[in-house]
SETORRO-146221 format. One line per field, with one value per atom (N, C-alpha, C, O, CB): residue in one letter; atom name; x negated, y negated, z negated. Coordinates in steps of 0.1 Angstrom, whole numbers, plus 2048, in hexadecimal, padded with zeros to 3 digits. Last residue first. Glycine has a CB too. Layout:
<pts>
aa (A  ...)
at (CA  ...)
px (X  ...)
py (Y  ...)
pz (Z  ...)
</pts>
This chain:
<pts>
aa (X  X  X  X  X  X  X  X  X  X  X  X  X  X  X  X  X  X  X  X  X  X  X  X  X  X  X  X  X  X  X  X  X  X  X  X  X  X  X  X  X  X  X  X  X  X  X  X  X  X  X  X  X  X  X  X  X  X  X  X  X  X  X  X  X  X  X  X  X  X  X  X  X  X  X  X  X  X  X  X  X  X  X  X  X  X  X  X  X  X  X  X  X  X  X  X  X  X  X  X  X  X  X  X  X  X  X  X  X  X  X  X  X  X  X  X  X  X  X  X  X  X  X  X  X  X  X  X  X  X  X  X  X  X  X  X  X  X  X  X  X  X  X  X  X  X  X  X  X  X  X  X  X  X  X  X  X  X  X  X  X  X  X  X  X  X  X  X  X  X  X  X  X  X  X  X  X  X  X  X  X  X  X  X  X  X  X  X  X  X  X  X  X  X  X  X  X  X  X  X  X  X  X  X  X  X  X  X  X  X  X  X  X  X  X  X  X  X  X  X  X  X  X  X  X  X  X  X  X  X  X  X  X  X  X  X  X  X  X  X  X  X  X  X  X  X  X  X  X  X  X  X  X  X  X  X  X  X  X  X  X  X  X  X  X  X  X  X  X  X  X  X  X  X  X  X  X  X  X  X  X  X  X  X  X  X  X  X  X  X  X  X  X  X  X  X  X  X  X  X  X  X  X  X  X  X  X  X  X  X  X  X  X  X  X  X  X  X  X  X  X  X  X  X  X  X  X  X  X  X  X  X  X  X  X  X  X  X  X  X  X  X  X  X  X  X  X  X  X  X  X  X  X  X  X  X  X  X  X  X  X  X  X  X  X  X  X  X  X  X  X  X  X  X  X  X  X  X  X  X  X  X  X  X  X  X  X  X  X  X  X  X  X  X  X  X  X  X  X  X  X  X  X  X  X  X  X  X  X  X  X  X  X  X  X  X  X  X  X  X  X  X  X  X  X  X  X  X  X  X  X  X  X  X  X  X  X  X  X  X  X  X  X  X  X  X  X  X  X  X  X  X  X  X  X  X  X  X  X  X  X  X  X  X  X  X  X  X  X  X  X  X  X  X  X  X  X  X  X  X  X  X  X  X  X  X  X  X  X  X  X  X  X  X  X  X  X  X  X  X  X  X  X  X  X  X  X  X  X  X  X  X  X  X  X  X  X  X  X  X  X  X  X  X  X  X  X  X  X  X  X  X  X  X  X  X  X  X  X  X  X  X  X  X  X  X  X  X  X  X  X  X  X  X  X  X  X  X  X  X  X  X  X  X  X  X  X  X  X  X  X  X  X  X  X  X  X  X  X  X  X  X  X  X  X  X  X  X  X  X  X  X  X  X  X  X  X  X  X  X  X  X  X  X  X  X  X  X  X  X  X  X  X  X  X  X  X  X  X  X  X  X  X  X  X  X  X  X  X  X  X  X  X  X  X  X  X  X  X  X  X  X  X  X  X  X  X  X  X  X  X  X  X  X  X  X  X  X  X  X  X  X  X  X  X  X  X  X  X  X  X  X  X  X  X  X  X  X  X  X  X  X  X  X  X  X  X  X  X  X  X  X  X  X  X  X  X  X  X  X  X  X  X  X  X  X  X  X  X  X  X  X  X  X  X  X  X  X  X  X  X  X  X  X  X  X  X  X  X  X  X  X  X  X  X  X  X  X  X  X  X  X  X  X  X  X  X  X  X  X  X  X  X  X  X  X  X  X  X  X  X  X  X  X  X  X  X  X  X  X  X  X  X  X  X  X  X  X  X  X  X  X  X  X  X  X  X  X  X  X  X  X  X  X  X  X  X  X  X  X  X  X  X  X  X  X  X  X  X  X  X  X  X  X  X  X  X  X  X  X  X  X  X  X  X  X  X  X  X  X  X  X  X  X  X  X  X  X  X  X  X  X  X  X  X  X  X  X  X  X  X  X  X  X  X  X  X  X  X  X  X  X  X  X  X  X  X  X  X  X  X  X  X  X  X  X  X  X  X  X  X  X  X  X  X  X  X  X  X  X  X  X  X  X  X  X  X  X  X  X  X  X  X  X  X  X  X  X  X  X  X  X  X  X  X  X  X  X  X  X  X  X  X  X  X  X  X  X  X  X  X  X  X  X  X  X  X  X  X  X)
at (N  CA  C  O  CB  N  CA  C  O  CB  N  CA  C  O  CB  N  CA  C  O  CB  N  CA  C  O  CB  N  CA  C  O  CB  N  CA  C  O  CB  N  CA  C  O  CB  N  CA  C  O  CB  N  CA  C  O  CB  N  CA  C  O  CB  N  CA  C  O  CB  N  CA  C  O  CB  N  CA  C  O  CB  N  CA  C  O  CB  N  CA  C  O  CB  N  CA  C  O  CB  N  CA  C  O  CB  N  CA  C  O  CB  N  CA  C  O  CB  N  CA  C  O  CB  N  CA  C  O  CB  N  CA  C  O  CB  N  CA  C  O  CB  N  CA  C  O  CB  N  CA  C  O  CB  N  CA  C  O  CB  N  CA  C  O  CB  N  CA  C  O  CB  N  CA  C  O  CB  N  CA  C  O  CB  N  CA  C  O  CB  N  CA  C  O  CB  N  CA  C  O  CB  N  CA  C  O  CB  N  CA  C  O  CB  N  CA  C  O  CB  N  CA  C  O  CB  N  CA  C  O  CB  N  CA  C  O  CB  N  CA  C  O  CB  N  CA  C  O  CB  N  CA  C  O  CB  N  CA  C  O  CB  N  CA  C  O  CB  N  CA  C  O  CB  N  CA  C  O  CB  N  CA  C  O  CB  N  CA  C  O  CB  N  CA  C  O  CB  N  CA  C  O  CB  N  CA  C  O  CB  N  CA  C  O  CB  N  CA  C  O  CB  N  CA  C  O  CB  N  CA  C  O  CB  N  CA  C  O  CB  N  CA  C  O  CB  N  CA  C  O  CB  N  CA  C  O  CB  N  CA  C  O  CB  N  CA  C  O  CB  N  CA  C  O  CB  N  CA  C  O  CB  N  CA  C  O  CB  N  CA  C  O  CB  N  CA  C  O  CB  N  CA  C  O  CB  N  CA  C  O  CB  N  CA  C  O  CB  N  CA  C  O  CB  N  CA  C  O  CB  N  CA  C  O  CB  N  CA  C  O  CB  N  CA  C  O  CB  N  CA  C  O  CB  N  CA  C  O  CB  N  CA  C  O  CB  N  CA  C  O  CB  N  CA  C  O  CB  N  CA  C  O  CB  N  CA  C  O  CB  N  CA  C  O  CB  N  CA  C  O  CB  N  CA  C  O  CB  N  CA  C  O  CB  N  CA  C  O  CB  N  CA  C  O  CB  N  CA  C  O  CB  N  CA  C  O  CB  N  CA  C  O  CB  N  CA  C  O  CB  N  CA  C  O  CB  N  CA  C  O  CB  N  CA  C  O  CB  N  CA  C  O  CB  N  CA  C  O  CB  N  CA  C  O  CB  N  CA  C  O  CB  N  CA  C  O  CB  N  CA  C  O  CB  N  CA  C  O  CB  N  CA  C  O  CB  N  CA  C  O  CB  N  CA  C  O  CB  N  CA  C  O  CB  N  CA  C  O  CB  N  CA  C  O  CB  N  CA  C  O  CB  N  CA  C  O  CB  N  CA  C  O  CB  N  CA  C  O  CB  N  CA  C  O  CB  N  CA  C  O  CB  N  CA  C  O  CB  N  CA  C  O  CB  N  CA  C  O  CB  N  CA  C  O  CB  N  CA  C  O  CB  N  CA  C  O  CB  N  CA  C  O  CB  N  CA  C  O  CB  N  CA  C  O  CB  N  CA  C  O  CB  N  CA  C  O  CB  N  CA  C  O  CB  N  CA  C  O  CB  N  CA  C  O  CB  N  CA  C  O  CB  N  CA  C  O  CB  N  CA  C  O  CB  N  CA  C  O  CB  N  CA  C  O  CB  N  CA  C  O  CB  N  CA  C  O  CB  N  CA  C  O  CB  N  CA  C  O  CB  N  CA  C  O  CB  N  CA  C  O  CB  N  CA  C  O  CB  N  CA  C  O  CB  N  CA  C  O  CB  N  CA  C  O  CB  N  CA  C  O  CB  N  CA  C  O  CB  N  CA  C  O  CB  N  CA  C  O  CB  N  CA  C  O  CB  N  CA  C  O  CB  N  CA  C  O  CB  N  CA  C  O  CB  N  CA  C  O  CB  N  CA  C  O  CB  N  CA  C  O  CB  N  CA  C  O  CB  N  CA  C  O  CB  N  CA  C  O  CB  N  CA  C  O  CB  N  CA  C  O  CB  N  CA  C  O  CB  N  CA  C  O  CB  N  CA  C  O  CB  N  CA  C  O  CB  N  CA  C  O  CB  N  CA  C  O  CB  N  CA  C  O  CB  N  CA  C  O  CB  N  CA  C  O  CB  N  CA  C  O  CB  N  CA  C  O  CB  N  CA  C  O  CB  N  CA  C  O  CB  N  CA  C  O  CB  N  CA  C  O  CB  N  CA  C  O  CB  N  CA  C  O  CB  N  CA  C  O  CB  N  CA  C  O  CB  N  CA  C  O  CB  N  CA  C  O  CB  N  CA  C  O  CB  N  CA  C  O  CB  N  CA  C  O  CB  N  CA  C  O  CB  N  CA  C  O  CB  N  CA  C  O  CB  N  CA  C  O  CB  N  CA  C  O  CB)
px (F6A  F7A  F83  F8F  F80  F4D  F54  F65  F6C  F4A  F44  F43  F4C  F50  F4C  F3D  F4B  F50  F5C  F56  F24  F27  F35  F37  F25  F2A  F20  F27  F2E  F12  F34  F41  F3B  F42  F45  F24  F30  F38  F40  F39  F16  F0C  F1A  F1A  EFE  F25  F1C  F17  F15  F0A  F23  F32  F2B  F2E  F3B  F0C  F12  F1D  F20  F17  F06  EFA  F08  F0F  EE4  F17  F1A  F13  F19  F15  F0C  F1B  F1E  F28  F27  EF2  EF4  F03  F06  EEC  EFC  EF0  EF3  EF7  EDC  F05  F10  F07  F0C  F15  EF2  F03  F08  F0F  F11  EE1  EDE  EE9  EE9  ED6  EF0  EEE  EE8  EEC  EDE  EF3  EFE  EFA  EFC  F06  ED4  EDE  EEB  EF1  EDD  ECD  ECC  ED2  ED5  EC2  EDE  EE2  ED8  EDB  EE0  ED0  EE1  EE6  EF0  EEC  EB7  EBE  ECB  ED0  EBB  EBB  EB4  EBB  EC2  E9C  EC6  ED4  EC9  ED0  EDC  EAF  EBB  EC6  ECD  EC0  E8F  E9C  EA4  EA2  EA4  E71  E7C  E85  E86  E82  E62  E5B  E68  E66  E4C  E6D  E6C  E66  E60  E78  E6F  E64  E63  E5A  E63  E7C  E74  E69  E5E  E7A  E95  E90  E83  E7D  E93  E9C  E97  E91  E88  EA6  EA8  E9A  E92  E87  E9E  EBD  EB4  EA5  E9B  EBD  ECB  EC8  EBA  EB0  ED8  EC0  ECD  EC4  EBA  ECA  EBF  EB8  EC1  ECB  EAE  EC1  ECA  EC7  ECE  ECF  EB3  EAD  EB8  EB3  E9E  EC8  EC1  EBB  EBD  EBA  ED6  EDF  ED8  EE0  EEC  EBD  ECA  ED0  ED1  ED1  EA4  EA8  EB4  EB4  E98  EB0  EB0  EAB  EAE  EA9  EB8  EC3  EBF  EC8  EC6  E9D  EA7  EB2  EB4  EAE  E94  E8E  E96  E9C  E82  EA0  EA2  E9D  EA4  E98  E9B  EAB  EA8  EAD  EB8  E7E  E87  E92  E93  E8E  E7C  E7A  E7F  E85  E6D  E8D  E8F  E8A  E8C  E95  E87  E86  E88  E83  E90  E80  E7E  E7E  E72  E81  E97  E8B  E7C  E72  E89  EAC  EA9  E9C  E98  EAE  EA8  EA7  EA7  E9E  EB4  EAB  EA4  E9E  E92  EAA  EC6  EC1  EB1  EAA  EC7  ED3  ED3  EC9  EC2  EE1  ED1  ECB  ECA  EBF  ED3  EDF  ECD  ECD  EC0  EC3  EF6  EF0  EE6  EDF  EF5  EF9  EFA  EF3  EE8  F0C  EFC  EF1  EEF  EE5  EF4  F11  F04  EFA  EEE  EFF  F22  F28  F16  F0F  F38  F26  F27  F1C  F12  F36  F29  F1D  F1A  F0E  F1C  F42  F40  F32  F2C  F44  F40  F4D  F4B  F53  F5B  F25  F30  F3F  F44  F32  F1E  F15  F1E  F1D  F0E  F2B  F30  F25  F27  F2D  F25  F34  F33  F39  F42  F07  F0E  F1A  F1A  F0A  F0C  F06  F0B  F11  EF4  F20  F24  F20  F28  F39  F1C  F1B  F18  F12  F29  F24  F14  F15  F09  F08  F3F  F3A  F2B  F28  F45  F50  F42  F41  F42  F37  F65  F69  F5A  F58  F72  F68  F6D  F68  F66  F7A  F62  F5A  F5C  F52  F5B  F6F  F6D  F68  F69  F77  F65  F68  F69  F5F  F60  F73  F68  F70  F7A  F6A  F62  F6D  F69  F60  F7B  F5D  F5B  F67  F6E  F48  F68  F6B  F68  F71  F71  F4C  F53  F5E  F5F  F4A  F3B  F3C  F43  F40  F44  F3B  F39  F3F  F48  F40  F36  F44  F44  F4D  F48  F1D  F23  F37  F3F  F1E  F13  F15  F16  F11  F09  F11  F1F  F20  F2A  F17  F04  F17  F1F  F2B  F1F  EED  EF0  F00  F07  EE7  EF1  EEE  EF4  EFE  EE0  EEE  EF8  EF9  F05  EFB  ED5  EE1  EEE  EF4  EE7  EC8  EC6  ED5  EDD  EB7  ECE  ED1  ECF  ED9  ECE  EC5  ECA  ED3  EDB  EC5  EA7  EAD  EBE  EC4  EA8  EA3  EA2  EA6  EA6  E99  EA8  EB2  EAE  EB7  EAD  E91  E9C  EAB  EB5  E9E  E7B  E80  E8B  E92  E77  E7F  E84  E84  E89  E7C  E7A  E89  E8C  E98  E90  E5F  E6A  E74  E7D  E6B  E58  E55  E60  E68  E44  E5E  E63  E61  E68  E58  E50  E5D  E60  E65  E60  E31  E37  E46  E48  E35  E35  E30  E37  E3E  E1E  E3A  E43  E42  E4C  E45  E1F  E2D  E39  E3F  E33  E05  E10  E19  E1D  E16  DFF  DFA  DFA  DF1  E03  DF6  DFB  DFB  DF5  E03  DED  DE8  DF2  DFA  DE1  DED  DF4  DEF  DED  E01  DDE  DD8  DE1  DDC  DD6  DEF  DE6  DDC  DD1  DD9  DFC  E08  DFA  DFA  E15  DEF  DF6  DF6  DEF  DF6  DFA  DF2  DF5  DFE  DF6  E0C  DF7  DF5  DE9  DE7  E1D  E18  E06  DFA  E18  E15  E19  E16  E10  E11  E30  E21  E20  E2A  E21  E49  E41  E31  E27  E42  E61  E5D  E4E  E47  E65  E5F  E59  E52  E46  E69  E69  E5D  E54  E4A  E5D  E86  E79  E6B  E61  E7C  E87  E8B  E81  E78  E9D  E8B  E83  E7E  E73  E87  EA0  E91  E8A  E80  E8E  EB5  EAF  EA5  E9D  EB5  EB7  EB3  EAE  EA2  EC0  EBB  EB1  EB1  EA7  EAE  ED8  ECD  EC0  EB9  ECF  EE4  EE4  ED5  ECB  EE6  EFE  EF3  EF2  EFD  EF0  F1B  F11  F06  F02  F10  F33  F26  F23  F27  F20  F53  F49  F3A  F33  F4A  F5E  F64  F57  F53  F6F  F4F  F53  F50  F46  F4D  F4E  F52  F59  F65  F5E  F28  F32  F3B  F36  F31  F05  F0E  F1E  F21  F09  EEA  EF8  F07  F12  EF4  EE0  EDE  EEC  EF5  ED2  EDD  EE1  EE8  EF5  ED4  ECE  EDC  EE5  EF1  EDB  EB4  EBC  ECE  ED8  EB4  EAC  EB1  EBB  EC5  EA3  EAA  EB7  EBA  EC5  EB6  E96  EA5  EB4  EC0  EA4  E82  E89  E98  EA2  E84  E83  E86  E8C  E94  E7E  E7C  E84  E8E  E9A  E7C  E60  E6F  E7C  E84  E6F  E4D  E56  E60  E6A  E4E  E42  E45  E50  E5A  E36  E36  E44  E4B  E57  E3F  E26  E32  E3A  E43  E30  E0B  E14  E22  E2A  E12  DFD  DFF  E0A  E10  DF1  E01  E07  E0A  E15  DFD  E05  DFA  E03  E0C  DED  E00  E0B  E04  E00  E1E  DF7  DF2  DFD  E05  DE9  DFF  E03  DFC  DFD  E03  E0B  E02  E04  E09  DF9  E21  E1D  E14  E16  E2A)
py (4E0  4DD  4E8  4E9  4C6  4DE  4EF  4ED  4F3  4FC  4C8  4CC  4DD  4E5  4BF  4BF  4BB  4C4  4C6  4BC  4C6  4BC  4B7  4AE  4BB  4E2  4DF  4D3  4D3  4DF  4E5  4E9  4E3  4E0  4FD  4DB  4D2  4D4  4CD  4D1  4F0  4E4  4D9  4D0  4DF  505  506  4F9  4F5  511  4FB  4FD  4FE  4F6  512  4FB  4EF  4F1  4EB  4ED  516  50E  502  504  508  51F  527  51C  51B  537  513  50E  519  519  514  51F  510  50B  500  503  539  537  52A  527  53A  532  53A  537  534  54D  529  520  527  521  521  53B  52E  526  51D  528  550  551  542  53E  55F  543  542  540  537  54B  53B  535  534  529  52E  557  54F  544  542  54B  55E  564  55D  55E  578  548  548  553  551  54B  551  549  549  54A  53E  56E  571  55D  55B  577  561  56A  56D  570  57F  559  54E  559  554  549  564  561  558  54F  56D  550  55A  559  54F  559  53B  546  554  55F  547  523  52F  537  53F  535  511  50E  518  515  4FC  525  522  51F  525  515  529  52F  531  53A  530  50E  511  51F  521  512  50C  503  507  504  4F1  51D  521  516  51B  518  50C  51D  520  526  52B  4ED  4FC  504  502  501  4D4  4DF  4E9  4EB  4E6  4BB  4C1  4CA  4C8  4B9  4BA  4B6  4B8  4B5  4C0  4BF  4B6  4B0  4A5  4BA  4D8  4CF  4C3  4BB  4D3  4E9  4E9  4DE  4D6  4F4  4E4  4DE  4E5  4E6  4DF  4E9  4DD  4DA  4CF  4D6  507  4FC  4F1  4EA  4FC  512  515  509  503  522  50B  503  505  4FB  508  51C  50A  506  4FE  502  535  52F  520  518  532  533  536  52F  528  541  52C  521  527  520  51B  538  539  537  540  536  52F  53B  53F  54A  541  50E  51B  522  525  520  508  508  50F  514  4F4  50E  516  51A  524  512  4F6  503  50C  515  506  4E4  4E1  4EF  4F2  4D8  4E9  4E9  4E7  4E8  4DD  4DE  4F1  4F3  4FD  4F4  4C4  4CE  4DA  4DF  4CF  4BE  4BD  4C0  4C2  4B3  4C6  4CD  4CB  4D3  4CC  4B0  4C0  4C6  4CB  4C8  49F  4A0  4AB  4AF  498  49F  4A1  4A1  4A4  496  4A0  4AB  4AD  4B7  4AC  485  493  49D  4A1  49A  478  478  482  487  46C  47B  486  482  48A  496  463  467  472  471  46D  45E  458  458  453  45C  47B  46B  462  45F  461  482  486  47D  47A  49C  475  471  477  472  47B  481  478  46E  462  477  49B  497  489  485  49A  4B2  4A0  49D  49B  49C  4CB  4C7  4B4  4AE  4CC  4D9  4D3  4CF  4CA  4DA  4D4  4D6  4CF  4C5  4CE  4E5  4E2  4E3  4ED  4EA  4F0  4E4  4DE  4D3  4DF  50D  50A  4FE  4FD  50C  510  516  50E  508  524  4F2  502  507  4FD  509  4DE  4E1  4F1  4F9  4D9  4C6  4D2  4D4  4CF  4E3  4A6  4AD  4BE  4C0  4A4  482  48E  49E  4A1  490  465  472  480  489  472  452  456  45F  461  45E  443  456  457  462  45E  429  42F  43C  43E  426  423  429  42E  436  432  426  41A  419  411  41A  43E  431  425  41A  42F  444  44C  442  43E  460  437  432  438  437  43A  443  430  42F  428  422  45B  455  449  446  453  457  45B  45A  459  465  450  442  449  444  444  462  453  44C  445  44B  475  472  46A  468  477  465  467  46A  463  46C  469  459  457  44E  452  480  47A  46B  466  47D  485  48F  484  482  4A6  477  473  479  473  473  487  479  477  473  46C  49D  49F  492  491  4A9  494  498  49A  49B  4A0  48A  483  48A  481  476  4A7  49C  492  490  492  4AF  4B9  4AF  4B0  4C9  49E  4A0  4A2  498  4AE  4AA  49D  497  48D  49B  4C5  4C2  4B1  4AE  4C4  4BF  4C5  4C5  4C5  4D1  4B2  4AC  4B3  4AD  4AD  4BE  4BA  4B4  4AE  4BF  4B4  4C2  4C2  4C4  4CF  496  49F  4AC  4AB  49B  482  48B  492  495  494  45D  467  473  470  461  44B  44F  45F  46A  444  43A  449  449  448  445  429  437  441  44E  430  41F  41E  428  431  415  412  41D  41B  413  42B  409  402  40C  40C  404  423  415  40E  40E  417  439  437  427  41F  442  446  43C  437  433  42B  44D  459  451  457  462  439  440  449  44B  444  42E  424  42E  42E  41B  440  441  438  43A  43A  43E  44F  44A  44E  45E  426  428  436  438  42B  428  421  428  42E  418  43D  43B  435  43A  437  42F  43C  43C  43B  447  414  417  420  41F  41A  41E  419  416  418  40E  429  433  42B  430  437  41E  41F  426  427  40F  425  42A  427  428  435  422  41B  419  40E  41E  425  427  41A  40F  42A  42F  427  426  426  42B  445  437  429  41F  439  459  454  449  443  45A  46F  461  45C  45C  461  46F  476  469  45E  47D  470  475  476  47E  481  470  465  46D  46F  451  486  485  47E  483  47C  479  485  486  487  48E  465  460  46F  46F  459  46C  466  466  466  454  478  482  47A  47F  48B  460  46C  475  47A  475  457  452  457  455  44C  469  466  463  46A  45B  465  46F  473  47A  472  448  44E  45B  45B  450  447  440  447  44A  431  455  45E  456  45C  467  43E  448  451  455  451  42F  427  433  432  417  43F  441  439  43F  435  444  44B  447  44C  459  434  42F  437  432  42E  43A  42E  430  42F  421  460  456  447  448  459  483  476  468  469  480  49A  48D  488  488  481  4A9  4A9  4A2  4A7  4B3  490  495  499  491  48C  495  48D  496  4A2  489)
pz (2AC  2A6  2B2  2B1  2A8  2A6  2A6  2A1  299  295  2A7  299  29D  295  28C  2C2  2BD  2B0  2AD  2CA  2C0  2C2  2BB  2B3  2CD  2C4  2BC  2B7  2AD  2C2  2DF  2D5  2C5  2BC  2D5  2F1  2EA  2DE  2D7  2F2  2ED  2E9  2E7  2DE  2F9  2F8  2E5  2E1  2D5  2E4  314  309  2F8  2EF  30E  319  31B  30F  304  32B  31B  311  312  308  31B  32E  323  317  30C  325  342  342  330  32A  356  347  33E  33D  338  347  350  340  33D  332  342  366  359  34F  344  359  374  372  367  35F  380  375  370  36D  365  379  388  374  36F  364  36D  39D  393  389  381  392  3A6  39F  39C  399  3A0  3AB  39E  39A  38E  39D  3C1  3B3  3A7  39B  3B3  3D1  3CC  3C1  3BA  3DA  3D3  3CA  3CB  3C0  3CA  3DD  3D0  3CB  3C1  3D1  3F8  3F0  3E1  3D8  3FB  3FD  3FF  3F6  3ED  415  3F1  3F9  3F5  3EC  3FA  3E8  3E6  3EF  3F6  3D9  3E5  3E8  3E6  3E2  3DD  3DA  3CE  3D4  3CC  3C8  3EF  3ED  3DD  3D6  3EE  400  409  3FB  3F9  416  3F1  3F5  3F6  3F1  3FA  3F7  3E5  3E8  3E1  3D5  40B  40A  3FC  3F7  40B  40A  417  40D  40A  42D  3FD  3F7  401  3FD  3FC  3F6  404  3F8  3F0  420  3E5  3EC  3F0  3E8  3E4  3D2  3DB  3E6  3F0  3E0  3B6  3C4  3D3  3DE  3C5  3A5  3A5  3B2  3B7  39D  3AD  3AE  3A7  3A1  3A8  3BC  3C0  3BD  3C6  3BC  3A8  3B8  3C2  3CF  3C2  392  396  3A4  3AA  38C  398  391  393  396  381  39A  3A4  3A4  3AF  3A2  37C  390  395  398  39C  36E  36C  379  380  35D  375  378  379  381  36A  36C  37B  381  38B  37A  356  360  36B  373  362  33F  34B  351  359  34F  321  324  334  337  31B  32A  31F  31F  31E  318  33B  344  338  33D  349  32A  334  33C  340  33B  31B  313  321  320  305  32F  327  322  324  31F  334  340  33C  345  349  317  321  329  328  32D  31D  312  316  318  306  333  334  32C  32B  337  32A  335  338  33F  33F  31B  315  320  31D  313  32A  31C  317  311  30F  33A  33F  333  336  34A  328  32B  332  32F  336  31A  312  316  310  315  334  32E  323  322  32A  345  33B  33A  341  33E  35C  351  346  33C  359  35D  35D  351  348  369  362  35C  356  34A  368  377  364  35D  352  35C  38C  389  378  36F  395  38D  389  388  385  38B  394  384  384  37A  381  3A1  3A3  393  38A  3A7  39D  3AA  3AE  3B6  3AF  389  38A  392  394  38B  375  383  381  37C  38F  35D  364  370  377  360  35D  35D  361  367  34F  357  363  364  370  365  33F  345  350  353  346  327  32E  339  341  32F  30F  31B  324  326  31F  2F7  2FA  30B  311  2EC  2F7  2F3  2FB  303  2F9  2EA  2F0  2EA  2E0  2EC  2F4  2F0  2EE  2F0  2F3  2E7  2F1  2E6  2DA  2FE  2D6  2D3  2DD  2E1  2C4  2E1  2D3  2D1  2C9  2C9  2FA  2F8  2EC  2EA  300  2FB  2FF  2FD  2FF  310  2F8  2EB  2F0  2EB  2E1  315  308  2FB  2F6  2FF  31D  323  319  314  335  317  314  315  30E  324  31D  310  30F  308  30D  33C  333  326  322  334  33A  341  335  32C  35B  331  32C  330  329  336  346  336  332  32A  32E  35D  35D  34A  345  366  359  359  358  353  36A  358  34E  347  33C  34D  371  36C  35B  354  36E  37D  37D  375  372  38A  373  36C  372  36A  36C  383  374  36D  362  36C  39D  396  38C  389  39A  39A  395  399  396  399  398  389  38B  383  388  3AD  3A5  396  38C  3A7  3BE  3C3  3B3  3AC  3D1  3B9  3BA  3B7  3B0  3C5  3C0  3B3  3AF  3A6  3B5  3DD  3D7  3C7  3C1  3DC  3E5  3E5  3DB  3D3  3F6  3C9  3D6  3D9  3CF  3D9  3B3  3B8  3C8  3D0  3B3  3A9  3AB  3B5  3C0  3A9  38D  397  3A0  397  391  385  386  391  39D  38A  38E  387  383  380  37E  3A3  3A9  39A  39D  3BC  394  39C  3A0  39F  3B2  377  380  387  383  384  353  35F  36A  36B  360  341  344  34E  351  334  336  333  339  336  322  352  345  343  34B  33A  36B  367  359  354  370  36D  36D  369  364  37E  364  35F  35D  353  361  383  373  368  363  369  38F  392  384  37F  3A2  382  380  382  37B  38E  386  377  377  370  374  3A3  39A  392  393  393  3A7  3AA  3A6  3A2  3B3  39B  398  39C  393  39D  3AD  398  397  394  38C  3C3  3BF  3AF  3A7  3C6  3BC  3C1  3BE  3B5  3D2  39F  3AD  3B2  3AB  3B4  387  38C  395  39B  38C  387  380  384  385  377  396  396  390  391  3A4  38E  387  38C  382  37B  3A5  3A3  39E  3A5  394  3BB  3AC  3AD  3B2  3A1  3CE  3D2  3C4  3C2  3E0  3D3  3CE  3D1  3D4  3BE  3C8  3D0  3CD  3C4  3D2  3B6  3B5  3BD  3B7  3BF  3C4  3B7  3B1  3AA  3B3  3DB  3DC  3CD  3CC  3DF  3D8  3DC  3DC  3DB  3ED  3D1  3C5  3CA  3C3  3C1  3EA  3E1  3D4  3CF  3DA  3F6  3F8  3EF  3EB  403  3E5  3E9  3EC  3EA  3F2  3F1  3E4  3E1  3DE  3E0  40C  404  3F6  3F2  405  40B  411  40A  406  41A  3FB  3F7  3FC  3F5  3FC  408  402  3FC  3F7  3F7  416  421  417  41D  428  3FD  405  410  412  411  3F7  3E9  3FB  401  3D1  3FE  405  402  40A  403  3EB  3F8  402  40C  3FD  3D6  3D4  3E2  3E7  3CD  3DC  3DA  3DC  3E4  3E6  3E5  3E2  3D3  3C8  3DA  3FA  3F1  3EF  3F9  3F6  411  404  3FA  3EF  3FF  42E  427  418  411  427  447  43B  433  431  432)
</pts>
């Protein structure tokens, strides 16, 4: 496949997409709300502005490509969680400890801890601020669903230099996450 990505290449990268969105959804939770073609959509809707259309959009590469819509999807994503949290007029929110973050399954806490993913695209937000390191390593690990081996490949780095980034990326935003609920739930 060619690094162009163009209206006309888009049906060959649906595929991909898809998986990656299914990746994204993944998990054996009860409520899906979210379905993989929504997500896709909803990002790809997202990335064209009002009145535009898909090849006025530039991009560098496939992986340049890839890397926009996983961050609209991570954005389609808060949205959703937004909407379900004031759908539950404040929910419960409630504090949480170190242990109880799992990055693994974003969208089962879509779901049940919309809290918990709002906070974590705030963090994940302020990281990509002072970090972008950590913040790439973190989203194509548990955004794009990338091996150690493939984040490697496309950071230009080893497989053991990311897995020690992304712990500290797990401890820097599991530490942002906790301040951002404890904020939230007024410091009770």
């Amino acid at each position: 496949m060619s690094d162009v990505v163009t209206s006309n290449s888009l049906p060959e990268l649906m595929g991909e997409l898809r998986r990656k969105a299914r990746k994204l959804l993944r998990a054996d939770w009860k409520a899906q709300s979210l379905e993989v073609d929504a997500l896709v959509n909803s990002a790809l809707r997202r990335l064209v502005p009002k009145g535009g259309k898909f090849d006025q959009l530039v991009w560098e590469d496939r992986d340049h490509f890839f890397a926009f819509v996983y961050r609209t999807m991570r954005q389609v994503l808060i949205d959703h969680a937004i909407r379900r949290k004031a759908e539950k007029r404040g929910g419960a929110m409630r504090r949480v400890a170190f242990e109880e973050i799992d990055f693994r399954n974003l969208a089962e806490a879509a779901d049940e801890r919309p809290d918990q993913v709002e906070a974590l695209f705030i963090a994940l937000e302020r990281l990509e601020k002072s970090r972008p390191d950590l913040a790439a390593v973190f989203q194509h690990r548990y955004i794009a669903g990338y091996t150690s081996e493939e984040i490697a490949q496309v950071m230009g780095s080893s497989p053991s230099t990311v897995r020690r980034d992304l712990k500290l990326a797990r401890q820097t935003l599991a530490r942002e996450i906790i301040d951002t609920l404890e904020a939230w739930c007024g410091g009770r």
